[in-house]
C-alpha positions in Angstrom: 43.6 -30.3 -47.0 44.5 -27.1 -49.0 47.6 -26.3 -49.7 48.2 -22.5 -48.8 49.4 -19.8 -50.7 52.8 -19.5 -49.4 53.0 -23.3 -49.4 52.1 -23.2 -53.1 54.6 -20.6 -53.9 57.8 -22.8 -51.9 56.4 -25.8 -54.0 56.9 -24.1 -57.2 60.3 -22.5 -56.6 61.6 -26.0 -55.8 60.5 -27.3 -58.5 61.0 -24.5 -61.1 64.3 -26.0 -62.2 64.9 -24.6 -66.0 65.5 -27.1 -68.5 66.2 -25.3 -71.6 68.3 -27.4 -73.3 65.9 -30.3 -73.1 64.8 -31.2 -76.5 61.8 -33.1 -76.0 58.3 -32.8 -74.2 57.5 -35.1 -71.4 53.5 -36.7 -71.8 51.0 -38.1 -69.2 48.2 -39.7 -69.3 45.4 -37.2 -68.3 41.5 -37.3 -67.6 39.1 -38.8 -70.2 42.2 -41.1 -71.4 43.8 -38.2 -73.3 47.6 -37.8 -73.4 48.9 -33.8 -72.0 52.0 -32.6 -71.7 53.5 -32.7 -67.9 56.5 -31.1 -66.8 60.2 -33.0 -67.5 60.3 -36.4 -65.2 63.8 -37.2 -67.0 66.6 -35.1 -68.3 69.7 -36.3 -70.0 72.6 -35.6 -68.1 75.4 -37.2 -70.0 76.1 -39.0 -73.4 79.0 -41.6 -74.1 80.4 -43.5 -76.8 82.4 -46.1 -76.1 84.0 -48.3 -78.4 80.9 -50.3 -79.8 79.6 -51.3 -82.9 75.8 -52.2 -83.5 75.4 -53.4 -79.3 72.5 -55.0 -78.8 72.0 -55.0 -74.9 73.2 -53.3 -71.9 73.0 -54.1 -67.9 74.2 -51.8 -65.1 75.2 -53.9 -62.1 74.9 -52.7 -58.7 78.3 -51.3 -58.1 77.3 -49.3 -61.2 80.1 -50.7 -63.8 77.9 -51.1 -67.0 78.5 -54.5 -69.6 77.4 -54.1 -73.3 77.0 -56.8 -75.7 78.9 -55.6 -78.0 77.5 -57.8 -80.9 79.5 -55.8 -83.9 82.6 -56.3 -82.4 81.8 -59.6 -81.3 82.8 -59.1 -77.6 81.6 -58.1 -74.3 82.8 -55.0 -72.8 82.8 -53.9 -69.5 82.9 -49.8 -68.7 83.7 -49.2 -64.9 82.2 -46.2 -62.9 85.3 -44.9 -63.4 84.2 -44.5 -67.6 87.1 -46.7 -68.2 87.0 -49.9 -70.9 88.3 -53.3 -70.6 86.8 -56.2 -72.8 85.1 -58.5 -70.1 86.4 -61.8 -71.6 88.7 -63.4 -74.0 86.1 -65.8 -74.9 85.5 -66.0 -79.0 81.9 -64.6 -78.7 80.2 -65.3 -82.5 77.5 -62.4 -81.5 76.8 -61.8 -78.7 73.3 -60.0 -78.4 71.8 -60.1 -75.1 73.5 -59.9 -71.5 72.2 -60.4 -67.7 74.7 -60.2 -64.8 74.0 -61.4 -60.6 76.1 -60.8 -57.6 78.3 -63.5 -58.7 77.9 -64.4 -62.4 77.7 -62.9 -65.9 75.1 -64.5 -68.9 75.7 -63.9 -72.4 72.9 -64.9 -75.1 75.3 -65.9 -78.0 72.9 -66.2 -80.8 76.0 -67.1 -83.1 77.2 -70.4 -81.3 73.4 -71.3 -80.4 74.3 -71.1 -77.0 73.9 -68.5 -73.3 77.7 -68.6 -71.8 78.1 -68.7 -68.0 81.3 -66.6 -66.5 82.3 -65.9 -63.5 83.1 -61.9 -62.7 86.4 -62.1 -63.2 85.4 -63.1 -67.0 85.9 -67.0 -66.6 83.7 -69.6 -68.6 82.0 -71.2 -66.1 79.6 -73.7 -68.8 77.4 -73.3 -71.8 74.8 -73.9 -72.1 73.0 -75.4 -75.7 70.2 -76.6 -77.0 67.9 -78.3 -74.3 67.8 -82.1 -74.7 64.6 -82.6 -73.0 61.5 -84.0 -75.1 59.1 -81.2 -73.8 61.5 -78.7 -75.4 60.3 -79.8 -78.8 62.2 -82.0 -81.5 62.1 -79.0 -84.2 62.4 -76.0 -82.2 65.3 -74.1 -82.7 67.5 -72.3 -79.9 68.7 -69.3 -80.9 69.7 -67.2 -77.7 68.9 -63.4 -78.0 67.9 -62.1 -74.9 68.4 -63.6 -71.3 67.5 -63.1 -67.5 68.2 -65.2 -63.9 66.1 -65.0 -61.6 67.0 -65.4 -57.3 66.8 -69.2 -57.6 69.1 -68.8 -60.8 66.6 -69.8 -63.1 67.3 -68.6 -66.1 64.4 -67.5 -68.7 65.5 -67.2 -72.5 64.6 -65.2 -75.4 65.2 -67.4 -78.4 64.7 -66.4 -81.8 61.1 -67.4 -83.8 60.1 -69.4 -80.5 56.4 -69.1 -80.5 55.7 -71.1 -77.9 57.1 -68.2 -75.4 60.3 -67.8 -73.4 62.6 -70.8 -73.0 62.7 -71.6 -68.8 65.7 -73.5 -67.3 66.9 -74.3 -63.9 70.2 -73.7 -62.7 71.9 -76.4 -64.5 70.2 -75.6 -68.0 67.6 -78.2 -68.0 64.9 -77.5 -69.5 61.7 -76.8 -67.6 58.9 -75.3 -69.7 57.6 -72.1 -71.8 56.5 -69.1 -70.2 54.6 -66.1 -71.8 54.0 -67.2 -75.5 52.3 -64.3 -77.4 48.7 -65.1 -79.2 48.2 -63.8 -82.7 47.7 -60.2 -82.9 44.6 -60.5 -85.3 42.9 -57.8 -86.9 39.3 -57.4 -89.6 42.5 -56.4 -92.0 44.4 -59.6 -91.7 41.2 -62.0 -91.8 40.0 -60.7 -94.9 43.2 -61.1 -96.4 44.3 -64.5 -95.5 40.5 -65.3 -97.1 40.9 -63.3 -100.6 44.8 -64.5 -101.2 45.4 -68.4 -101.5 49.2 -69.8 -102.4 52.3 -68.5 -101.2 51.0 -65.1 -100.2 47.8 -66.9 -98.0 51.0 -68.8 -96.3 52.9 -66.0 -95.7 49.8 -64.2 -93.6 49.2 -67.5 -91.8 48.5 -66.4 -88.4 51.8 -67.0 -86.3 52.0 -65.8 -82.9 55.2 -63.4 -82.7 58.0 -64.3 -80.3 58.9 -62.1 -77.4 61.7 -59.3 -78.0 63.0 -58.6 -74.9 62.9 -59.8 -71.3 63.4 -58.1 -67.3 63.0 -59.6 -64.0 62.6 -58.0 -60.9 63.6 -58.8 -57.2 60.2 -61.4 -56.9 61.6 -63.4 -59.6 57.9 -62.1 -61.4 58.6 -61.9 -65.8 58.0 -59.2 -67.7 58.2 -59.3 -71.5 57.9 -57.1 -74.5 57.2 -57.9 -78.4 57.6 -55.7 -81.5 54.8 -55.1 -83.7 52.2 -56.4 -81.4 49.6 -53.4 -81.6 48.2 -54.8 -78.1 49.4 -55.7 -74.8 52.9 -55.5 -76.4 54.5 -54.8 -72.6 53.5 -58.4 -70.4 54.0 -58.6 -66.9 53.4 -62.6 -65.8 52.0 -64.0 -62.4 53.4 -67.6 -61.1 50.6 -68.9 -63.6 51.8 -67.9 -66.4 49.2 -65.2 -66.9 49.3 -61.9 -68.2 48.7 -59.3 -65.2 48.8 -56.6 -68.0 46.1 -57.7 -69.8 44.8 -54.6 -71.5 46.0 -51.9 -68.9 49.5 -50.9 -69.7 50.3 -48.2 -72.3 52.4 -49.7 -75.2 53.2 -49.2 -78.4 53.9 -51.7 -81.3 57.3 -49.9 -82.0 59.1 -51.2 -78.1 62.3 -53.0 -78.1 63.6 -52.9 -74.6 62.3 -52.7 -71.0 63.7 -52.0 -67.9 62.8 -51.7 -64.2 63.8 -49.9 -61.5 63.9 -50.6 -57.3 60.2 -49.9 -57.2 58.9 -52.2 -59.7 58.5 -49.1 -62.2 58.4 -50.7 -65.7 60.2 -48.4 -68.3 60.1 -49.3 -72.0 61.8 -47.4 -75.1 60.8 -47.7 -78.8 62.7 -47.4 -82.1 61.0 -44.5 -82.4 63.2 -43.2 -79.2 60.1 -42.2 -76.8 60.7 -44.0 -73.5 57.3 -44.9 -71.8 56.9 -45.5 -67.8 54.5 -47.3 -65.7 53.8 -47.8 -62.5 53.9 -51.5 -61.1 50.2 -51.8 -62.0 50.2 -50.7 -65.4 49.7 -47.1 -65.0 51.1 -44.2 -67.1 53.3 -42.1 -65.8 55.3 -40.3 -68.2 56.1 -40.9 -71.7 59.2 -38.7 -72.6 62.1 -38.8 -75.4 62.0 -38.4 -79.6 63.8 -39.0 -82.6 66.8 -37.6 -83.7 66.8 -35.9 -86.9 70.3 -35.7 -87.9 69.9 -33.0 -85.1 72.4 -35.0 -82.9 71.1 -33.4 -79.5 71.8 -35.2 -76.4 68.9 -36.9 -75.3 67.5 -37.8 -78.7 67.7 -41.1 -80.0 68.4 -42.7 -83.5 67.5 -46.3 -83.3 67.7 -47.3 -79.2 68.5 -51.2 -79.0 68.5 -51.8 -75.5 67.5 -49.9 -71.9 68.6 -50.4 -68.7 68.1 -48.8 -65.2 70.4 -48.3 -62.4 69.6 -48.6 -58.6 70.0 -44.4 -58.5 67.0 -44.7 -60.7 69.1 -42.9 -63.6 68.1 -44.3 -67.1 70.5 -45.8 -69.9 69.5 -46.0 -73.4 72.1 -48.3 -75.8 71.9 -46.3 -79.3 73.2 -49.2 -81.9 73.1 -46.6 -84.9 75.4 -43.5 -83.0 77.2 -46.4 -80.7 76.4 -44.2 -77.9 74.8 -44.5 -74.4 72.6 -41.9 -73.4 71.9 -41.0 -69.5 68.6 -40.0 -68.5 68.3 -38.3 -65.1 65.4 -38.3 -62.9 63.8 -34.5 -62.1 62.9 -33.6 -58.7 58.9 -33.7 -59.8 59.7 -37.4 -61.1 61.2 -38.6 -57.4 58.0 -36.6 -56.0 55.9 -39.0 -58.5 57.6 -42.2 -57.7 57.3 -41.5 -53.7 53.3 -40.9 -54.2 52.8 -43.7 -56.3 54.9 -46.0 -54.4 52.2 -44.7 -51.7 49.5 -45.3 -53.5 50.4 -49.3 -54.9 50.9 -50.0 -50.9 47.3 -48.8 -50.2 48.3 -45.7 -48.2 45.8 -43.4 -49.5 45.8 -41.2 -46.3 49.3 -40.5 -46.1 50.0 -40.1 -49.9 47.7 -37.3 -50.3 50.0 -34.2 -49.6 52.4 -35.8 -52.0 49.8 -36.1 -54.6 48.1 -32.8 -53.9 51.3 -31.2 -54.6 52.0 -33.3 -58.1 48.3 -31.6 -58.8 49.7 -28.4 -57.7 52.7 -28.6 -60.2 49.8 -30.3 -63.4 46.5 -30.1 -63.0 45.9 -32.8 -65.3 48.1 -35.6 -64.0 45.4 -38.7 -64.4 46.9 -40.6 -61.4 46.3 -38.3 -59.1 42.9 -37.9 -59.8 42.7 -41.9 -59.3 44.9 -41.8 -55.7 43.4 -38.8 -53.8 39.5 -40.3 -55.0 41.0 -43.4 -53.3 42.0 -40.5 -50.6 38.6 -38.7 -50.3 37.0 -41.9 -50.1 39.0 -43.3 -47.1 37.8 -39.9 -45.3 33.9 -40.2 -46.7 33.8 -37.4 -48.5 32.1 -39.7 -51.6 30.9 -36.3 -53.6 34.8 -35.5 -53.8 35.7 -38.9 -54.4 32.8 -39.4 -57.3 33.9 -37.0 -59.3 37.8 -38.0 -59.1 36.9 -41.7 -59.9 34.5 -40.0 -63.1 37.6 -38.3 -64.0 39.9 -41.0 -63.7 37.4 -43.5 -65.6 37.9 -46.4 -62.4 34.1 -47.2 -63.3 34.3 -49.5 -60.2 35.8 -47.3 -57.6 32.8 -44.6 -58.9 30.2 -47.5 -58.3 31.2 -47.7 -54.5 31.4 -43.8 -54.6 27.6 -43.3 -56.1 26.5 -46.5 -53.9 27.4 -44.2 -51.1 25.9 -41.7 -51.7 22.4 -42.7 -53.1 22.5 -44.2 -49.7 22.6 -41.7 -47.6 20.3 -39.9 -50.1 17.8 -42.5 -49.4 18.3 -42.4 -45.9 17.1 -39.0 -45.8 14.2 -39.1 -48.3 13.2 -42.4 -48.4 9.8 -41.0 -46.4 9.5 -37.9 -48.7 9.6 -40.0 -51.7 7.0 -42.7 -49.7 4.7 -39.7 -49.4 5.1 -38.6 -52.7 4.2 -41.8 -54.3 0.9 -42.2 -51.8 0.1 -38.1 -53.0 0.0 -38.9 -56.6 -2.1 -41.9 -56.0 -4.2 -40.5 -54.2 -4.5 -37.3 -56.7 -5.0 -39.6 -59.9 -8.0 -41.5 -58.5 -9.4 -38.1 -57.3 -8.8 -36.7 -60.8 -10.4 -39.9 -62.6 -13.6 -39.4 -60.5 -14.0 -35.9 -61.0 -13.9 -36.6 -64.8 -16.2 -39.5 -64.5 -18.6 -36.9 -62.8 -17.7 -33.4 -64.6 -15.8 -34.5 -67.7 -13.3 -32.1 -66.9 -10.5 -33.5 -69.1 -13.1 -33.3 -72.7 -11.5 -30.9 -74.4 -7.7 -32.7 -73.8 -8.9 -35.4 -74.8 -10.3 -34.3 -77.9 -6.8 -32.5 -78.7 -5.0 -36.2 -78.5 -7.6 -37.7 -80.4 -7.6 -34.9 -83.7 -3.4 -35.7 -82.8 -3.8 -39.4 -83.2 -5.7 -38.6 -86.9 -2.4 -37.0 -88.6 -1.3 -39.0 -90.3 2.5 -38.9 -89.1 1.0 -39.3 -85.5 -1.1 -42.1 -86.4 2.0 -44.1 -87.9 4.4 -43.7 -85.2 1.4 -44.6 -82.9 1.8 -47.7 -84.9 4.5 -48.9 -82.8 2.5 -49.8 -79.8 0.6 -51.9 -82.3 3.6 -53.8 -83.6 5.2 -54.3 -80.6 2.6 -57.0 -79.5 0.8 -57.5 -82.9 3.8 -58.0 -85.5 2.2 -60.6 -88.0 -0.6 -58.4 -88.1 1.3 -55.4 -88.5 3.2 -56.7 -91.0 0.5 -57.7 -93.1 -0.9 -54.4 -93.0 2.6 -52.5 -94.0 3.0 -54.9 -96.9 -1.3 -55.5 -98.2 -2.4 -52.0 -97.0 0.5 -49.8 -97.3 -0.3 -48.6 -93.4 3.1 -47.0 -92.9 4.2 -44.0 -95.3 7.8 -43.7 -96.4 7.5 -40.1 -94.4 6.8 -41.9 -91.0 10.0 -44.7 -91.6 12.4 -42.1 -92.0 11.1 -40.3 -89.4 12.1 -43.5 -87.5 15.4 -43.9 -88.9 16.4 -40.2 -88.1 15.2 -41.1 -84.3 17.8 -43.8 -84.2 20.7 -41.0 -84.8 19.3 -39.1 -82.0 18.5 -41.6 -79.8 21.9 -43.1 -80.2 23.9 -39.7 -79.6 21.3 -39.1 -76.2 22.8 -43.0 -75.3 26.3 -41.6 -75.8 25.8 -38.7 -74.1 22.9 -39.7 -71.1 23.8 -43.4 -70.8 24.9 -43.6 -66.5 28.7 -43.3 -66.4 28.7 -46.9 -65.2 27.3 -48.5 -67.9 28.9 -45.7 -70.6 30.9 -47.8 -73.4 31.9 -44.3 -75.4 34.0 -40.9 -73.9 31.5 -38.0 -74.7 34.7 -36.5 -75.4 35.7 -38.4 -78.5 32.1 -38.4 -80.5 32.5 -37.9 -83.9 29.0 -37.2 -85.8 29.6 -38.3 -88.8 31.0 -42.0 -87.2 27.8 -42.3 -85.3 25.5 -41.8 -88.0 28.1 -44.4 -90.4 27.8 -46.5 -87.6 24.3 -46.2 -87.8 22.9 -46.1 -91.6 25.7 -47.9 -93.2 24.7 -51.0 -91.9 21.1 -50.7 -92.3 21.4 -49.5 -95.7 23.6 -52.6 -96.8 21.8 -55.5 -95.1 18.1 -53.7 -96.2 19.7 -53.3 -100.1 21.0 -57.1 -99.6 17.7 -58.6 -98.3 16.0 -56.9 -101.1 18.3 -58.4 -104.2 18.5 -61.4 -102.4 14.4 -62.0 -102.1 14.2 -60.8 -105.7 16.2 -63.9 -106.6 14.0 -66.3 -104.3 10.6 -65.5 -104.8 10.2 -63.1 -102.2 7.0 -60.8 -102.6 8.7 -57.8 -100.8 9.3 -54.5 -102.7 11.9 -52.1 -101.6 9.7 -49.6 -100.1 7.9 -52.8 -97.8 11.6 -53.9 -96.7 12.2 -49.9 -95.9 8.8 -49.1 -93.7 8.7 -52.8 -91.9 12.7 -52.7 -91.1 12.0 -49.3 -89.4 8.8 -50.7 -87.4 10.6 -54.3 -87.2 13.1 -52.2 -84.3 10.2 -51.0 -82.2 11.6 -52.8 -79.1 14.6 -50.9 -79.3 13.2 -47.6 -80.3 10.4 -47.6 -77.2 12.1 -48.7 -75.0 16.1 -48.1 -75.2 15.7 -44.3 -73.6 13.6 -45.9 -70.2 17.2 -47.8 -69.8 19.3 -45.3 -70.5 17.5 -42.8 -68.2 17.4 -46.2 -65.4 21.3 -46.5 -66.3 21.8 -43.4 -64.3 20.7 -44.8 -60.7 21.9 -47.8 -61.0 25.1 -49.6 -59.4 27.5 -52.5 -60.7 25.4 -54.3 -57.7 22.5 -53.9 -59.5 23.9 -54.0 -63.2 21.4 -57.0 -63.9 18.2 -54.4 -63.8 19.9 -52.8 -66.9 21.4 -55.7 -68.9 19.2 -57.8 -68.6 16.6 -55.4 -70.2 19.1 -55.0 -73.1 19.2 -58.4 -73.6 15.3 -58.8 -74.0 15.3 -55.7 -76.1 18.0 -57.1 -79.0 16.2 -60.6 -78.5 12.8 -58.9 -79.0 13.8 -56.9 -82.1 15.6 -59.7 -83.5 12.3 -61.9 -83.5 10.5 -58.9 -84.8 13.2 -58.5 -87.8 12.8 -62.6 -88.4 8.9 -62.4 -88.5 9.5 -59.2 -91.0 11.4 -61.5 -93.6 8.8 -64.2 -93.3 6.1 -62.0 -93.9 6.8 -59.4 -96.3 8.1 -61.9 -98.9 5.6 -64.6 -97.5 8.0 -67.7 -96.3 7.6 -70.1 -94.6 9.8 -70.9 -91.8 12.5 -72.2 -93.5 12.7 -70.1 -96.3 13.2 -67.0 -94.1 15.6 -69.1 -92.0 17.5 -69.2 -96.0 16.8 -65.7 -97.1 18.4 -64.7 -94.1 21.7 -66.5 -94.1 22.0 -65.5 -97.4 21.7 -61.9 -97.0 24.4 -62.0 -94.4 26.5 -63.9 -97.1 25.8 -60.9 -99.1 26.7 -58.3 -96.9 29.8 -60.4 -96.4 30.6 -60.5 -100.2 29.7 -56.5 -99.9 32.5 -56.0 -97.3 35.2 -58.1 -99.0 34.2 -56.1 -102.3 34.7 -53.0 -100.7 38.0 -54.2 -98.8 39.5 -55.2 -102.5 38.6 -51.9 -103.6 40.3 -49.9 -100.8 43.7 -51.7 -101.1 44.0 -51.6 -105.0 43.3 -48.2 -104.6 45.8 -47.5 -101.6 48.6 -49.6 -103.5 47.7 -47.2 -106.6 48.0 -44.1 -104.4 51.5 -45.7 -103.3 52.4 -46.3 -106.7 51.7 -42.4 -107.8 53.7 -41.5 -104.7 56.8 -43.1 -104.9 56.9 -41.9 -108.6 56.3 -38.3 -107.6 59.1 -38.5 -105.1 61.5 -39.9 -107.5 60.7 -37.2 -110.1 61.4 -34.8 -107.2 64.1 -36.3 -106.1 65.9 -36.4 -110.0 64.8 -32.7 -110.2 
């Protein structure tokens, strides 16, 4: 359906609502996974400050009174619709830091008495709860409430403080029942190579701990959502019945969150120190990212250092500052409700009757990714698999733009399968008829001459050498190291292929089967990624064979490595060209292929070791290992030498900006 022009023009009145004194951008995730600016989905209406020091958390009940843990004032306080303040109880809190209130009851995470108090509303202690008894919970673990949540069954779920093992579960009447949702380490190249260089105190410092949750929400299904600062992955977790992460690699996060919050739909809204607020869909979906860092600006809707977040059942947002002891209100925009409505839409599978909602968020950004995602879902639903092809490409749901092309080259088949029939029989047909007439006239002389003075250049006759090795490689092999049958000319002719055959699989490879966004290719990565490698594991097999007997020089290593990845040179552009008609159905016809490919090369490149340096079986099996020692060594090497000299650039820094700063 088009949206007409009169129609277009309403749409954009209603929604052209000026919001000058807005001092951030709002962000979206938009096609090809890059992040575009969108029009405001929250603006802050209002900023208070009560009576607070350093609060830690903050829950808005349903009748819409609002209860911070007020953890520098050691209290709880309670601030009525009304905006007035009463202290919630005269209980001595020690710090109270985390806060989660039901219909009927009130739980406070008092990480000072070790302990999550239970009140009533009127502010009565009902119980406290302490440090499970039960073996399971562990004889050294510590309990040190932060955070807390209930959920309908009045389970209650715990945040405690350096708990690895995940969030602390008990029932109703504080027994404990199990962990939930412990974090694994976030391991990186950088941390590996450290915890192997240092040994002592500083190798047991970067022992690989898993980091303990930060924060905790619930919603109405009783399904836990977590969050953990300084994970640089899946730092937002959203956990099944089972324990496992539905988030797995799909929600937007950031290493910087410390809260999140959801609202009536399932929306998951998380805000970092660095005072960006970032929402998802149910599903893990961006939707907006929105929000910034005040600069000593103090502009409403900024934030300074955000400790908690919390959202009402109006779907207004509330952001607990602990640095301004302020609570900022974010209100939803007109375009944000029109969001939430097609998405809400869209997660119950109503693709049909969601598409005028989502045409019009097109209408209002062009680039909104989701969109793209929902109306492909649309235009697939009503068979129109062109439109829905290219919505899924531009959406990257690689599986949704299988079923698409599927379609498609269906009905494509359909209609040509005879044509194409016919078409095979005519060539046939025209190449025996061709082959005769040259038996009898020798009509194809001359050509043939022409490839045979070809195949005698020299540069010709060596890269014709790769049929040879391919099925021949002892042979060949003797012939590149005894006869000197490949020039230098011809092997770097080879290696220079590899660069271009490499950016024609970035940029030709079928969407399907794609691994890189044509959008993102840097030239000078690819050809790192390319002749670093080689150039270190050639240089290391070379030192490494002079030091074993290996008969090898430097120039046999260069020409035979080049010819050793024939497999991969003849054949790698067939399968990138058969990547393009292929399905996930039929995914097998093009990795398998791969897989004979690398194994094919990688025999080639063994038989190259053994034979250029003449081993025997085992000694190639050594020369090998110890070559990728080397390369190993190389890296580490090369990893010591960037952080002295990053610590040294540090060093000249800090001393630049003190003599600046005494200036």
């Amino acid at each position: 359906m088009k949206i007409k022009p009169l129609t277009l023009l309403v749409i954009l009145l209603f929604f052209a609502v000026s919001y000058a004194d807005v001092p951030y951008k709002t962000y979206t995730m938009g096609p090809n996974g890059f992040i575009v600016e969108t029009r405001n989905a929250f603006v802050p209406e209002k900023v208070f400050f009560p009576s607070v020091m350093n609060a830690e958390d903050i829950f808005v009940d349903k009748d819409g009174s609002i209860y911070v843990a007020d953890t520098g004032n050691m209290r709880v306080l309670k601030i009525k619709s009304d905006m007035s303040e009463e202290v919630f109880s005269d209980y001595m809190f020690f710090m109270p830091t985390g806060i989660f209130v039901t219909d009927e009851l009130v739980y406070v995470a008092d990480s000072g008495s070790f302990s999550v108090c239970v009140f009533n509303k009127s502010g009565e202690l009902l119980k406290e709860l302490g440090r499970p008894s039960q073996p399971l919970f562990g004889s050294k673990n510590q309990f040190i409430p932060l955070k807390v949540a209930v959920d309908a069954r009045n389970n209650i779920y715990i945040i405690s403080e350096g708990s690895t093992d995940g969030i602390v579960c008990l029932n109703s009447d504080g027994e404990f029942m199990n962990y939930l949702g412990a974090n694994r380490p976030d391991v990186s190249l950088k941390m590996l190579l450290q915890r192997i260089i240092f040994t002592g105190a500083k190798g047991q410092f970067l022992k690989l701990r898993p980091p303990s949750p930060t924060n905790i929400a619930i919603d109405a299904d009783g399904i836990i959502y977590t969050c953990t600062y300084g994970l640089e992955t899946n730092s937002i977790k959203k956990f099944n019945i089972a324990g496992v992460n539905i988030f797995e690699n799909r929600i937007f996060g950031d290493p910087d969150i410390v809260d999140i919050g959801l609202d009536d739909l399932n929306n998951v809204y998380a805000v970092d120190s660095n005072g960006f607020i970032v929402v998802s869909n149910s599903l893990g979906d961006l939707l907006f990212i929105f929000g910034n860092k005040d600069s000593l600006a103090e502009r409403k809707g900024l934030l300074t250092n955000p400790s908690a977040l919390e959202v009402a059942g109006d779907g207004r947002v509330y952001v607990l500052d602990k640095e301004k002891n302020s609570i900022t209100v974010f209100k939803p925009t007109d375009f944000a409700d029109l969001v939430f409505r097609a998405d809400n839409m869209y997660i119950q599978g109503l693709y049909l009757q969601g598409k005028d909602e989502w045409q019009k968020v097109q209408t209002l950004n062009s680039s909104f990714l989701l969109s793209y995602k929902a109306l492909a879902k649309a235009y697939f639903k009503e068979g129109m698999y062109g439109q829905s092809l290219e919505y899924f490409r531009l959406s990257q749901d690689k599986g949704e733009y299988s079923e698409s092309f599927w379609q498609i080259r269906n009905e494509w088949l359909q209609k040509n399968l005879s044509v194409i029939f016919i078409g095979f029989v005519a060539v046939f047909i025209l190449y025996k008829l061709l082959r005769f007439i040259d038996r009898k006239k020798n009509i194809f002389s001359s050509l043939k001459l022409f490839f045979v003075k070809l195949s005698r250049v020299k540069l010709i006759n060596d890269l014709l050498f790769l049929k040879y090795m391919l099925f021949h490689p002892i042979d060949g092999y003797y012939e590149i190291r005894r006869k000197n049958r490949i020039s230098l000319v011809s092997a770097t002719v080879l290696y220079i292929y590899l660069f271009f055959l490499e950016l024609f699989k970035i940029f030709f490879t079928g969407f399907i089967f794609s691994s890189v966004s044509v959008y993102r290719v840097n030239l000078f990565e690819v050809a790192a990624g390319i002749y670093l490698p080689v150039a270190v594991l050639l240089l290391s097999n070379y030192l490494i064979s002079e030091i074993n007997s290996g008969e090898g020089r430097l120039r046999d290593i260069y020409t035979a490595g080049a010819y050793a990845l024939a497999p991969y040179i003849v054949f790698e552009p067939f399968l990138i060209i058969i990547s393009n008609v292929l399905t996930y159905n039929e995914a097998f016809l093009y990795t398998f292929p791969q897989y004979v490919v690398i194994g094919w090369t990688l025999i080639l490149l063994f038989l190259m070791v053994k034979q250029i340096h003449n081993y025997t079986v085992g000694e190639a099996v050594k020369n090998i290992l110890l070559t990728l020692f080397m390369v190993f060594i190389i890296i580490i090497i090369v990893f010591i030498i960037f952080v002295l000299f990053t610590q040294e650039a540090e060093f000249l820094q800090s001393i630049f900006r003190e003599v600046i700063l005494r200036e």
